[in-house]
C-alpha positions in Angstrom: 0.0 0.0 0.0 1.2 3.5 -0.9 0.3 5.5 2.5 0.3 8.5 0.1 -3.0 7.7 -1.6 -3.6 4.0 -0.2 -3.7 2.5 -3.6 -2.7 -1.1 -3.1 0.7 -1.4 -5.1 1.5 -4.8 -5.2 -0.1 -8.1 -4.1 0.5 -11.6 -5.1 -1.8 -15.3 -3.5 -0.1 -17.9 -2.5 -1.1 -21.2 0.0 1.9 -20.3 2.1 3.7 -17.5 3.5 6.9 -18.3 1.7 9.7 -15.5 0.6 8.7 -15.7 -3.2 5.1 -14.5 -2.3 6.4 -11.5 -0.4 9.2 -10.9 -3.0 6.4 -11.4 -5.8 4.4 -8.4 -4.2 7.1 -6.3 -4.1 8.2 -6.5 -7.4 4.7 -6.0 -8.6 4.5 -3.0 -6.2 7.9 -1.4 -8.1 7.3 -2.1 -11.6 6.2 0.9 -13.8 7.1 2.7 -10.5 8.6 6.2 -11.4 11.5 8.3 -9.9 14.1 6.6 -8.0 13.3 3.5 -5.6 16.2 4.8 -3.0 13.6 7.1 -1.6 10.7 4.2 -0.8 10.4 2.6 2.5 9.3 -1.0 3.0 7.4 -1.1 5.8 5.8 -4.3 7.1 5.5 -6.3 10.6 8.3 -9.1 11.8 7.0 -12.0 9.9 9.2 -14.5 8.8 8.3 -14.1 5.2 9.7 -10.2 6.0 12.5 -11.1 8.0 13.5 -14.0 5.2 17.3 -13.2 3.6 15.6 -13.5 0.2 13.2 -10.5 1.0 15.7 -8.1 3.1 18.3 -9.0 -0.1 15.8 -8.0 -3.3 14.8 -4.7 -1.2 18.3 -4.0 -0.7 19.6 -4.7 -4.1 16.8 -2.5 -5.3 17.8 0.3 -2.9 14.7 0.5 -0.8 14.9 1.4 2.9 13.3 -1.6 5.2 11.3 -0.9 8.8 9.8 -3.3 10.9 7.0 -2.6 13.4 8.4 -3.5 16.7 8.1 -7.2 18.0 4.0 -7.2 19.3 3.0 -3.8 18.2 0.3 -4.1 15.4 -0.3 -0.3 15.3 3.1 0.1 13.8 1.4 -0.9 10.3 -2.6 0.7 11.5 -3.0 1.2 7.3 -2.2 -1.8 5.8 -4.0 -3.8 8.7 -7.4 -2.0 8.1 -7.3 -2.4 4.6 -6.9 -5.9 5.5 -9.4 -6.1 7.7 -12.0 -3.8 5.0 -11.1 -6.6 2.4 -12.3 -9.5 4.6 -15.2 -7.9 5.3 -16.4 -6.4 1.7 -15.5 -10.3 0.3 -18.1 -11.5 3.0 -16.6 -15.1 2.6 -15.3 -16.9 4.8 -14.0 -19.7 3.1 -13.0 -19.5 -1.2 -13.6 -22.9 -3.4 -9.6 -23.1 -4.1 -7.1 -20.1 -4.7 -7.7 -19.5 -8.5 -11.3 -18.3 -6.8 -9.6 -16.4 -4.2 -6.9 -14.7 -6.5 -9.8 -13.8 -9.0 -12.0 -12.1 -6.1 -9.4 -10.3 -4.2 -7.9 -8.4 -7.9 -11.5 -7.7 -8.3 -11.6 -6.2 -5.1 -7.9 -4.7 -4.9 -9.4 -2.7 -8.7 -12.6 -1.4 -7.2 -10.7 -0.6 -4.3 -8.1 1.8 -6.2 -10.6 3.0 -8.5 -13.9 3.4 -6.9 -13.2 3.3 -2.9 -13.5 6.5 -1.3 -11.4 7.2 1.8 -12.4 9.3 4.1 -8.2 10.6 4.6 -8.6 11.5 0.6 -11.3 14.1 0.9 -13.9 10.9 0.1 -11.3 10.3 -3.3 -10.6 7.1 -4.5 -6.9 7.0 -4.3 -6.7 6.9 -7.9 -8.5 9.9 -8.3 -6.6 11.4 -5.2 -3.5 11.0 -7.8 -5.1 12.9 -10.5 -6.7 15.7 -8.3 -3.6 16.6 -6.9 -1.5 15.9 -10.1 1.0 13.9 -8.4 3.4 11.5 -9.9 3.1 8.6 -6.9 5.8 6.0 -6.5 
């Protein structure tokens, strides 16, 4: 998530919480991304899949700056956990058929979400539209 405008970045489903999943949404995250990447910051909690050498070496070879939340603090990373918790709820499921379902439904979601989900931070924008009101180039 891009705490400029909240548009969700870069995502990627997997049925485990392995390094390639995290490394997966980060690279979708930085593609097309413009300017230089030396002035992003990855922030995320302690989980292993964060913590993993493969992770901490792909944001370091691409020059981003890594922070953690601090071990048992979940308010540390308050944005991305409510849009979590916001997607759970919209989806109203519970349980998908099998992850092709799931991945189909949640970049469903992640589009309306950038495109047509107002935030109440943005002035009630979508953050897309936050983007183009304020004519800002956003990494």
């Amino acid at each position: 998530m891009d705490l400029y405008n909240r548009e969700i970045k870069g995502w990627d489903i997997s049925d485990s919480m392995d390094a390639d999943n995290t490394k997966n949404s980060l690279l979708n995250a930085v593609k097309g991304t413009p300017g230089s990447l030396k002035e992003l910051t990855f922030h995320s909690d302690q989980g292993v899949q964060y913590c993993s050498q493969a992770v901490r070496k792909k944001i370091s070879l691409l020059g981003i700056t890594q922070s953690m939340s601090r071990k048992g603090s979940c308010y540390d990373n308050t944005f991305v956990e409510s849009s979590f918790h916001t997607l759970k709820n919209e989806l109203e499921k519970t349980c998908f058929n099998d992850l092709a379902e799931a991945k189909i439904m949640i970049f469903e979601y992640i589009n309306w979400y950038n495109r047509d989900g107002l935030h109440s931070s943005l002035g009630y924008l979508s953050p897309v539209d936050h983007v183009e009101k304020t004519n800002c180039l956003v990494a």
